[in-house]
C-alpha positions as CSV (number, residue, x, y, z in Angstrom):
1,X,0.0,0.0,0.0
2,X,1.1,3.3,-0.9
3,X,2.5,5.4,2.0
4,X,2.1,8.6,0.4
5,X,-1.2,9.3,-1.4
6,X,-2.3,10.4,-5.1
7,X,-4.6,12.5,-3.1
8,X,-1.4,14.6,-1.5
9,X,-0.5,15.9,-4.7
10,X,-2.0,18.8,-6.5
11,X,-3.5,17.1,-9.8
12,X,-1.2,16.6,-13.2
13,X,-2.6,20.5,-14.9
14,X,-1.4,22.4,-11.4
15,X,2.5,21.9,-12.7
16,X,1.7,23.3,-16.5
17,X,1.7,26.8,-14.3
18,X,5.5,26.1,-13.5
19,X,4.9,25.4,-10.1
20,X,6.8,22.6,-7.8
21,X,5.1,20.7,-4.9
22,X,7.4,20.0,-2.2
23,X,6.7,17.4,0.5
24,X,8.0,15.3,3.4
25,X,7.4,12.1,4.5
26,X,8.3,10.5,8.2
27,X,12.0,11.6,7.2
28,X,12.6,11.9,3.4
29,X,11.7,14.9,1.7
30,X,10.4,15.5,-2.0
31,X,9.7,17.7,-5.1
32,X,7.6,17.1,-8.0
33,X,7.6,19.7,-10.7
34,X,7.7,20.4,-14.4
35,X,10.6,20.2,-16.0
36,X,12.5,22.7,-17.1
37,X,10.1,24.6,-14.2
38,X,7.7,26.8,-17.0
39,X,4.1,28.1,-16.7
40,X,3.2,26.5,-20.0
41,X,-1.2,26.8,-19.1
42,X,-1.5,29.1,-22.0
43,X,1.0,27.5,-25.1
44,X,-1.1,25.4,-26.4
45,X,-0.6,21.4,-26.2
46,X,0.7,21.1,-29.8
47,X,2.7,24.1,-29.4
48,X,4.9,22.4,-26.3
49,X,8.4,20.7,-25.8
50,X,8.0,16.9,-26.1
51,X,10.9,16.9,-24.2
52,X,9.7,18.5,-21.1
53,X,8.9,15.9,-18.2
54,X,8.0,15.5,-14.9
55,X,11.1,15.5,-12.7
56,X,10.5,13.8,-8.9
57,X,13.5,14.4,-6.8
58,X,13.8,13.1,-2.6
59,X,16.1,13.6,-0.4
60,X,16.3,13.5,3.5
61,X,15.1,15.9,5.9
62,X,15.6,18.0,7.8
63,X,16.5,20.8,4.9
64,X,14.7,22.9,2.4
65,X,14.9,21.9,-1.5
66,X,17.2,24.9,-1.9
67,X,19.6,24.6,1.2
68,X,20.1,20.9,0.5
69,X,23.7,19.7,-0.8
70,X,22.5,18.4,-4.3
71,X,24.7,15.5,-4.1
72,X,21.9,14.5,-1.0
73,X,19.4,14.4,-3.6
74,X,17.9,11.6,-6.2
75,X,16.0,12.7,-9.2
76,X,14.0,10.4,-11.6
77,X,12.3,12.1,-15.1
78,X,8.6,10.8,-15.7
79,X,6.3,11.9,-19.0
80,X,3.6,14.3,-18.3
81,X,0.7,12.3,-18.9
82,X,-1.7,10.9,-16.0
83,X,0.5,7.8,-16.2
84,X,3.7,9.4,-16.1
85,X,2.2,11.2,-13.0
86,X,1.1,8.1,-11.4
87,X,4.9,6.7,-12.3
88,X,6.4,9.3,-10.2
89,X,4.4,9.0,-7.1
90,X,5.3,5.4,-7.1
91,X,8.9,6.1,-7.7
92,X,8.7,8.6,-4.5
93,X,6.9,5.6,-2.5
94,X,9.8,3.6,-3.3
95,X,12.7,5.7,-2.3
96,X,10.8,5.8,0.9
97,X,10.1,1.8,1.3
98,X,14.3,1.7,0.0
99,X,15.3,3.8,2.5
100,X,13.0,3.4,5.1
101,X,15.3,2.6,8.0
102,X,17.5,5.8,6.9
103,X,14.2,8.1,6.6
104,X,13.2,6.4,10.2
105,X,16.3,7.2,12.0
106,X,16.4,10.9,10.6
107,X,13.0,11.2,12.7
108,X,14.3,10.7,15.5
109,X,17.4,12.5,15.2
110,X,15.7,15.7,14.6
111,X,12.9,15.2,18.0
């Protein structure tokens, strides 16, 4: 069973407006956003990069996206389609079942 929820994320159109969601999770924190990061609501579909994906990045608490070493971090890039979508929340999941002893001990360092 998934540990982090479809329902937890804004839905797949929210990121064509070039904006990131950033949570955490009992230890591991993560990112999902467009990229590159573009508000693309008003190009049209046709008009778009085909390259442009959905980029899913975790990494462990207790910092912020932008005051975390990069090296810290682990990024996998997803289509943007509702699968693609659904392909990254279950890559998130599975850093955290991966790494759940590591995300479980930063807990309780940071009490």
């Amino acid at each position: 069973m998934a540990e982090i929820e479809k329902s937890e994320f804004f839905n797949l159109r929210h990121y064509e407006y070039g904006e990131a969601l950033f949570g955490s999770h009992k230890g591991m924190r993560y990112r999902l956003a467009r990229e590159p990061l573009a508000n693309v609501f008003f190009t049209p579909v046709d008009q778009r990069n085909p390259e442009d994906r959905l980029l899913a990045t975790i990494w462990p608490e207790p910092y912020a996206y932008a005051k975390t070493d990069p090296a810290l971090m682990v990024s996998k890039k997803f289509e943007i389609t509702e699968e693609g979508f659904d392909e990254a929340i279950a890559w998130i999941n599975e850093q955290y079942e991966a790494r759940k002893k590591e995300w479980n001990e930063l807990v309780y360092r940071t009490m």
